[in-house]
Every structure is written in structure tokens, then in C-alpha cells.
Steps between C-alpha positions, in 0.01 A plus 500: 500500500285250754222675635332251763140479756546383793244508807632562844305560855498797713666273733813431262480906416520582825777270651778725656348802404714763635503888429835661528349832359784662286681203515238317349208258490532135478228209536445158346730317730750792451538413130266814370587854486177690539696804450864530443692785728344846421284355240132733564368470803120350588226720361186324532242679737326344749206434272685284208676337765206393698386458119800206505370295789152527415538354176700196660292438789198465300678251242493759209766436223810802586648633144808316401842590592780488382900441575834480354724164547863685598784299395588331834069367510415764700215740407393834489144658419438679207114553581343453823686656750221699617291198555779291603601746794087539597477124590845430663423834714175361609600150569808630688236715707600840407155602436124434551268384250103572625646613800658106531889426522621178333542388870135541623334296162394149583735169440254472200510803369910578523504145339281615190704793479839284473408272288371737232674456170664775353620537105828566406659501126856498561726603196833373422692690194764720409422880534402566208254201528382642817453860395262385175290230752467821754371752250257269367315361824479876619270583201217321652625444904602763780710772281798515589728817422750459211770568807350261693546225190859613528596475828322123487736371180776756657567405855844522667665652745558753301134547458438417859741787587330766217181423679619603851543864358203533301230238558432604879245723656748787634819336338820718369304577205190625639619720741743642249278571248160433511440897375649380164386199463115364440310164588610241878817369560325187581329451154846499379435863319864632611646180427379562165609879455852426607551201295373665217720814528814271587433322178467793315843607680675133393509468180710263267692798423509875638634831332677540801723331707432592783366332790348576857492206722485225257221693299597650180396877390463672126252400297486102430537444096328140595245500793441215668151354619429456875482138457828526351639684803365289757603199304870607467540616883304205645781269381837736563402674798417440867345822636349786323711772644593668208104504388475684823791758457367556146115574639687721772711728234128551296319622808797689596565685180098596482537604851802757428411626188097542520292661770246298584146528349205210562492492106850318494364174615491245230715701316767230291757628738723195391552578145543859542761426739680235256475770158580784704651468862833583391450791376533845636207705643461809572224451801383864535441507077336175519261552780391829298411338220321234662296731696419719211372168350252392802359817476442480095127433432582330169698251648335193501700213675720682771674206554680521178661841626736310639621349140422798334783692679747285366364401145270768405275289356139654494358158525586409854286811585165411297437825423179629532284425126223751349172400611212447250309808510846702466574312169150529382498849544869566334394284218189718418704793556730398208287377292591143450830642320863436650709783553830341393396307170188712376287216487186405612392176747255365707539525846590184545793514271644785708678535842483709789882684505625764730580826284772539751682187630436425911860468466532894426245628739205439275166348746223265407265796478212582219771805367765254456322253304518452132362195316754328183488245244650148667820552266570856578462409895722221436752676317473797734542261806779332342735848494 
């Protein structure tokens, strides 16, 4: 891999600077994409912006940033866009800096601004290459997301095309799901969730045949990583259509099957969808257990209701533990002796157990509390 500094001016940055908005951002004589189509959008408020020009018009050094050589010597920014976009906007006279515009500044001072130097590393590897320099000038510069790192070693059209549906304020994805979903379409957050679940969905093998739109369903023997996914697609495909479809037959299948509650947001919707979407359901069941599961104290994590119905496992659910003073008090009560084996312990070689499982109607409650050796818990746990 050739990583390489080079200095340019704001004057070379800026050359045909042209914003096309979704179809993209290009400066440095045309040669630089600022931000690929449907890449995130510009976030910097008006204070780190004005931040940008300050620093430049009073000859302070701007962080290094940093771009990728494409194969046909053309670039793309990995880091920078922010600032990158902040000076070609205020050059081109889209906003005003101290209530100035580029256009009212002296000869001298839109000459000091234009001949500023700027530093650039530009990076010229294979992807892999790429990926490792990324990760490891992120641990001291701007973060950026492990997404973001992806979509920089990752870009295609295919990628270009993914991004359109869930890297836009108020894209496809967004207004389809944003009750399911957490974080900003434009920090690449669905991006992420939907690669991750289509990974999850693709793997090297599948105990079932079947497919939906390109994306396979059953449970994958052999999951694949994201970077995996994006890796394989960005080579074989054009457009991200079936990614789409696939995010659209999630949301749909919530939709049908679950009422809504606020509490399903963030939920892995994905992987439920990929174990269990093919199964029957019987909705009115379903929705009365989940409801008699919201409104159960001991639950812990209500978000896990939503595994629980189909696994039963009492972990998703973090059920609700003894607290101190209840196991203090059992322990006294008993003596220091376990009930099962006889024996006596301290109290800190015993465990808090329910007398009657939570799974049998038994409550986290003073009544239901009984204190056992670790190996009688565990082997009591274990039946």
C-alpha cells in the first residue's frame, strides 16, 4: 500500500466545485468526490463551519485529510468531507462568514484565502490495505463509524444505490421504518442495521432453500460478516434492489404480525425475521402473550419479549434478580443452611433462587425467595 502527503490550495480544492445534491459533490478540478451519490449529507452547524474559515483565514494549520486514489486516478475522501464542503460552500458564496460573502472580502484577503495550503494523505491499496490504514488513523483523528470505514473501502454502484434507500434524511428506509429502527439515516445507522441483518440472512450455506428476492431465509449454518456482504455485492451487482425488497419484507412482516408498541424500536427485527418469518403465527395468541409480558413487573428487558415468544428463553427477558436486603433477610431466616443439600454456607457462597420458577407464575417477591448452595442452584437451574 502507498500512502502519500501532498499539499494543495483552496484554490486547486475549489476548482469546478459543483453540488449536484443527491447526485453528488465534486471539486478539485472535478477529479474529487466530496461525497459520492447518497453518501450522508452535510452536518456541520453553523458554528464548526464558521469554525472552518476561521481557522484558514487566520493561517492556523486545518487537521489533515485524507483520500482514496480510485483506480482510474481519481479520488474520493475518506475524512474531510465536512471541512471540504465548509470551504468550497463559502468560496462559491453560499454563505457568510462574519456577516462577509467570499465576494465582498478584499483582493488581499480572497487571495490569502486561495492560496492556503491544505493536507491531504492520499492512499493507494487494495481493500483490505485500505480498511487496516482507515481503522488505524480513526483511533486518534475524526471517528469515523465502522459503516462509514465500509462504505469508503466499499464503494460502487451498488453501494451508491444501497445508500439512496437508507443513507438519506426521509429516504425509503426512514419513512418505512423509523419506529423500528434506532440512530440517523445520515450517520449511516440504517445502512448498518440492514447490512447486518442481510448478512445474517446470506450465509455460505442456509437450512433452507428458499429464497425471497435474491435474499435467502432459514437459519444460515455459516453467517457472513457485513464486510463480507458488501464486499461480495459491490463486485456482482449494480443496484441494491434486492437489499431493498429484503428491508421491505422485515418491516412488513413486523407490521402484520405485531401491534405496534414504542418499546419495539431497536428491537433486532432482522434476525427475528430471518429465524422465524416463515413460520406460522397465530396473531391474536401472540399479541396475548406479549401483552401479558409488558405488563409483568419482573420483566426486565421488554425488548426481549419479542424473542422470548419464539424461543422461550428467560434470558432475553432479564428477569427481575433478588435485591440485597431480600437475600439478607432469607439467609438469616434459614440459618446459613441450604434447603436442598443440608449444608451450611456463607452468604456469599449461596444464591438468590425463586422457590417457584417466573416461568410457572412464581414473582420476584420476599415469599418467593429462597437462598441455595451455588451447586444446588446450578443443578436446579440446569433441569
Amino acid at each position: 500500500m502507498k500512502i502519500e502527503l501532498h499539499k494543495i490550495t483552496v484554490r486547486e480544492l475549489t476548482e469546478d466545485y459543483v453540488d449536484n445534491q443527491e447526485a453528488g459533490v465534486k471539486a478539485y478540478g472535478g477529479k474529487l468526490d466530496v461525497r459520492p451519490p447518497f453518501q450522508r449529507e452535510f452536518v456541520y452547524s453553523d458554528k464548526e463551519r464558521d469554525a472552518v474559515i476561521d481557522t484558514i483565514t487566520q493561517d492556523f494549520p486545518l487537521n489533515v485529510m485524507y483520500w482514496s486514489v480510485n483506480d482510474d486516478g481519481t479520488f474520493e475522501i475518506i475524512d474531510g468531507q465536512q471541512r471540504t464542503v465548509s470551504i468550497c460552500q463559502y468560496v462559491n458564496g453560499d454563505f457568510a462568514h462574519l456577516f462577509r460573502y467570499f465576494d465582498n472580502l478584499t483582493k488581499e484577503e480572497k487571495e490569502q484565502i486561495l492560496n492556503y495550503e491544505l493536507y491531504i494523505y492520499r492512499c493507494t491499496g487494495t481493500d483490505t490495505e485500505k480498511l487496516k490504514w482507515f481503522k488505524t488513523i480513526n483511533i486518534a483523528g475524526k471517528k469515523l463509524t465502522n459503516q462509514e470505514l465500509l462504505n469508503a473501502v466499499y464503494a460502487s454502484p451498488w453501494l451508491s444505490d444501497a445508500k439512496r434507500y437508507f443513507s438519506k434524511s426521509n429516504c425509503g428506509a426512514y419513512l418505512m421504518g423509523n419506529k423500528y429502527l434506532t440512530g440517523s439515516p445520515i450517520q449511516q445507522d440504517y445502512l448498518e442495521t440492514v447490512l447486518r441483518w442481510a448478512a445474517d440472512c446470506s450465509g455460505t450455506r442456509s437450512s433452507s432453500p428458499a429464497t425471497n428476492n435474491g435474499m435467502r431465509t432459514g437459519t444460515s449454518a455459516f453467517p457472513i460478516t457485513i464486510e463480507q456482504y458488501m464486499a461480495q455485492h459491490s463486485i456482482k451487482d449494480t443496484d441494491a434492489t434486492a437489499l431493498w425488497l429484503y428491508f421491505q419484507q422485515v418491516i412488513n412482516w413486523v407490521q402484520a404480525k405485531f401491534k405496534y408498541r414504542s418499546v419495539m424500536k431497536g428491537v433486532d427485527w432482522g434476525a427475528i425475521y430471518n429465524k422465524y418469518g416463515q413460520e406460522h403465527i397465530n396473531i391474536e395468541e401472540m399479541e396475548h402473550r406479549i401483552s401479558a409480558l409488558i405488563q409483568d413487573s419482573d420483566v426486565g428487558n421488554q425488548k426481549g419479549i419479542y424473542w422470548y415468544v419464539f424461543d422461550a428463553d428467560e434470558r432475553h427477558l432479564q428477569i427481575r434478580a433478588f435485591d440485597g436486603n431480600t437475600k439478607r433477610r432469607q439467609y438469616e431466616k434459614q440459618k446459613g443452611i441450604c434447603p436442598i443439600c443440608g449444608k451450611h454456607f456463607e452468604i456469599e457462597q449461596m444464591e438468590a433462587d425463586h422457590i417457584t420458577p417466573w416461568s410457572q407464575g412464581g414473582h420476584t417477591t420476599p415469599d418467593n425467595c429462597q437462598m441455595l448452595c451455588r451447586d444446588c442452584n446450578r443443578r436446579k437451574s440446569s433441569k
